[in-house]
DRENDO-625687 format. One record per atom (N, C-alpha, C): x, y, z; residue in one letter. Coordinates in steps of 0.2 Angstrom, whole numbers, plus 5000, padded with zeros to 4 digits. Example, Ala and Ser with C-alpha at 12.3 -4.5 7.8 and 13.67 -1.06 7.14 Angstrom:
# residues 2
506649725039A
506249785039A
506649845039A
506449895035S
506849955036S
506450005039S
//
This chain:
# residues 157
500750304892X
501150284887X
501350204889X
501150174883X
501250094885X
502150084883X
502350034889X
503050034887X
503049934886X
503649894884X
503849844884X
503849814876X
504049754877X
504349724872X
503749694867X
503549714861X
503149674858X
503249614853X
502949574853X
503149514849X
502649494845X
502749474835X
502049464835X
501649434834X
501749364835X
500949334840X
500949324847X
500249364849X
500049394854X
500849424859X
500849454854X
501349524858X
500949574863X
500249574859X
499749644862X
499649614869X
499449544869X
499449544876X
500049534882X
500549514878X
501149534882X
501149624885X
501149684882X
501249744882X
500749734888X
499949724886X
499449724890X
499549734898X
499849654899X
500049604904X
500549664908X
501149694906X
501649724908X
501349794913X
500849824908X
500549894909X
499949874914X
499749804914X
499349774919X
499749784926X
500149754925X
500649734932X
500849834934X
501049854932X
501249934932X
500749964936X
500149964933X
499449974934X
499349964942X
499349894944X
499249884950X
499849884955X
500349884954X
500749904959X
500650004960X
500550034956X
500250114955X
499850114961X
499150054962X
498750044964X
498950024972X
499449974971X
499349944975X
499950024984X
500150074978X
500350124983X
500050124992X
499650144989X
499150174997X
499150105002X
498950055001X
499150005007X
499549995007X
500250005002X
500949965004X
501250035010X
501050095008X
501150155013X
500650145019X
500150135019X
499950125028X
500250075029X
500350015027X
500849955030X
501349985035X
501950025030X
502350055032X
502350085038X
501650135038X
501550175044X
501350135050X
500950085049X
500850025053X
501550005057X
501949985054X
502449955057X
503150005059X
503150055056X
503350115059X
503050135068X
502250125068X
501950155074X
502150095078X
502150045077X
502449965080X
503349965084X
503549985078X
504250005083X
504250065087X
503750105086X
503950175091X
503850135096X
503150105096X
502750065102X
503350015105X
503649975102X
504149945105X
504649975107X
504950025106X
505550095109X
505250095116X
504650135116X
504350145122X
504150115129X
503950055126X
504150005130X
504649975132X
505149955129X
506149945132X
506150005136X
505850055133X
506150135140X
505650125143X
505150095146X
504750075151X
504950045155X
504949975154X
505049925155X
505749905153X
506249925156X
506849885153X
506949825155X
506849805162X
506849725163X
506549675160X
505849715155X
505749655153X
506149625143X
506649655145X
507349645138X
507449585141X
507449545135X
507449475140X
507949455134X
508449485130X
508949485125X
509449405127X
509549415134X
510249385139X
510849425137X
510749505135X
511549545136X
511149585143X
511849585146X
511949635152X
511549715150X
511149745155X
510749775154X
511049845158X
511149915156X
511449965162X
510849985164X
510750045167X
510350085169X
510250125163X
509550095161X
509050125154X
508950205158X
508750215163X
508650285163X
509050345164X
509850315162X
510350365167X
510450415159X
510350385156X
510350435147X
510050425143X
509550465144X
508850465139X
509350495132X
509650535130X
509650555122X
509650515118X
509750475118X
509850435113X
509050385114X
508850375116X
508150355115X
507650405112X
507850465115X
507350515111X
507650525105X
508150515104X
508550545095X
508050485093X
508250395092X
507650375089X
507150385088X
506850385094X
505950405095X
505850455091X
506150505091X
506050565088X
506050555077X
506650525078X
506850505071X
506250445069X
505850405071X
505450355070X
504850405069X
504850445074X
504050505073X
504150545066X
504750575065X
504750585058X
504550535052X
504650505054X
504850445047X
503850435047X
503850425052X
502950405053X
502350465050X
502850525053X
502150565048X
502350575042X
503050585039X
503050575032X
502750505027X
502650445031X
502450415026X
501650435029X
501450445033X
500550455035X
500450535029X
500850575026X
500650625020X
500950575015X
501250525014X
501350485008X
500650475007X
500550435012X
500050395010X
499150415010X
499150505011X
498550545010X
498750555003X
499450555002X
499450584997X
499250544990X
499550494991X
499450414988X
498550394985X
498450404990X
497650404992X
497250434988X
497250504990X
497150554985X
497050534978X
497750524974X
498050534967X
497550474963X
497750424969X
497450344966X
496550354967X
496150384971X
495550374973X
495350454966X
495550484963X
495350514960X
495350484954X
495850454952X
496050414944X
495650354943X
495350324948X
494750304949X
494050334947X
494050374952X
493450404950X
493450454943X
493850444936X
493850464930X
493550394927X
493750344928X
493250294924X
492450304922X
492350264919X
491650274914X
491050224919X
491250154921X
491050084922X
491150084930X
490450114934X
490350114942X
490750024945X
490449974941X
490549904944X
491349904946X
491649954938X
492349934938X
492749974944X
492550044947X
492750094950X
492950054957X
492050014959X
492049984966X
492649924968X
492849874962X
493049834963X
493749864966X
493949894963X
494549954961X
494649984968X
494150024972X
494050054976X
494149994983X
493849944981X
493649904989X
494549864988X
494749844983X
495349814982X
495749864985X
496149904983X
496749934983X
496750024987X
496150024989X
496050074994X
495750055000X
495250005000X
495049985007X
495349915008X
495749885004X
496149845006X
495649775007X
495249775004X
494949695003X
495149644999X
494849595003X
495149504998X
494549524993X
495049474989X
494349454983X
493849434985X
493749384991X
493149344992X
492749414995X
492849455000X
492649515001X
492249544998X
492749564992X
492349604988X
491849574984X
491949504982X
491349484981X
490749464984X
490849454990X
490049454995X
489849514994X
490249574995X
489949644997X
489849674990X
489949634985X
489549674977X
488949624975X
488949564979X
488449514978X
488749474968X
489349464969X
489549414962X
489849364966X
489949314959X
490449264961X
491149294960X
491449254963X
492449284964X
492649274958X
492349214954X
492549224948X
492549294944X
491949304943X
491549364940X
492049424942X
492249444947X
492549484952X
493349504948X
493549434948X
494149444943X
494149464937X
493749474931X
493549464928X
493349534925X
493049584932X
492849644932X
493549674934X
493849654937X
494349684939X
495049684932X
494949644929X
495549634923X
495249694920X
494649704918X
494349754912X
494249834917X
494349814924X
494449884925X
495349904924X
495649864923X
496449884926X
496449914916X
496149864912X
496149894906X
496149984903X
495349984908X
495150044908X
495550104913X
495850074916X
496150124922X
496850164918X
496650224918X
497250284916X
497650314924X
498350294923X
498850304928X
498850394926X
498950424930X
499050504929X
499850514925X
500050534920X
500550554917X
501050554920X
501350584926X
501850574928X
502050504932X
501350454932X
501550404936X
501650344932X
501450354924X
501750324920X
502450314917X
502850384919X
503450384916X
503950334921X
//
């Protein structure tokens, strides 16, 4: 269901443009979720290390003895490992929803662009060496796939 304000000359491409932007932020899910799980796994990694290595906290605050009371480093650790595999089934889940609503499309060229962009996470220049078009062309495919692309029902409202 197309939402926004139409106006009218070239209102459709206002609506268009709206339901464009909608579209790939939809899209853009599954990387913005492993990002997350990315730098989730970055702070465990750094937790870890401060409880390793505490001298090398090089902050200038006074420093106690890091190993006289672990609980509170594992309530973290432990609360960051949740967080981490919640977004790691975000982001199968993300994955899934987007890589299937893709594969309903009619137009293989439009699927790929779709596929290498917002699931494998390639630049435009990327994907254009690896389809063998110019980057021009690329955008071009890509506009007329976001056209064709149908968000699933619930992720429209």
């Amino acid at each position: 269901m197309c939402t926004g304000i139409v106006l009218r000359n070239g209102g459709d491409s206002l609506v268009i443009a709206k339901e464009n932007e909608r579209k790939k932020e939809y899209l853009k899910g599954y990387i913005y979720s492993v990002r997350k799980a990315q730098r989730l796994k970055e702070q465990i990694e750094e937790l870890r290390s401060q409880q390793m290595f505490p001298s090398a906290n090089l902050d200038g605050m006074p420093q106690g003895n890091a190993h006289s009371d672990l609980s509170g480093y594992i309530a973290k650790l432990d609360a960051l490992i949740v967080q981490l595999e919640a977004e790691k089934e975000t982001a199968i889940r993300k994955y899934n929803e987007i890589y299937n609503q893709v594969q309903l499309m009619q137009d293989e060229t439009e699927k790929e662009v779709l596929e290498r962009r917002y699931l494998l996470g390639d630049s435009w220049w990327r994907i254009a060496v690896k389809m063998n078009y110019a980057e021009s062309n690329i955008y071009k495919i890509h506009g007329a796939a976001l056209l064709h692309f149908q968000m699933t029902e619930h992720d429209s409202l």
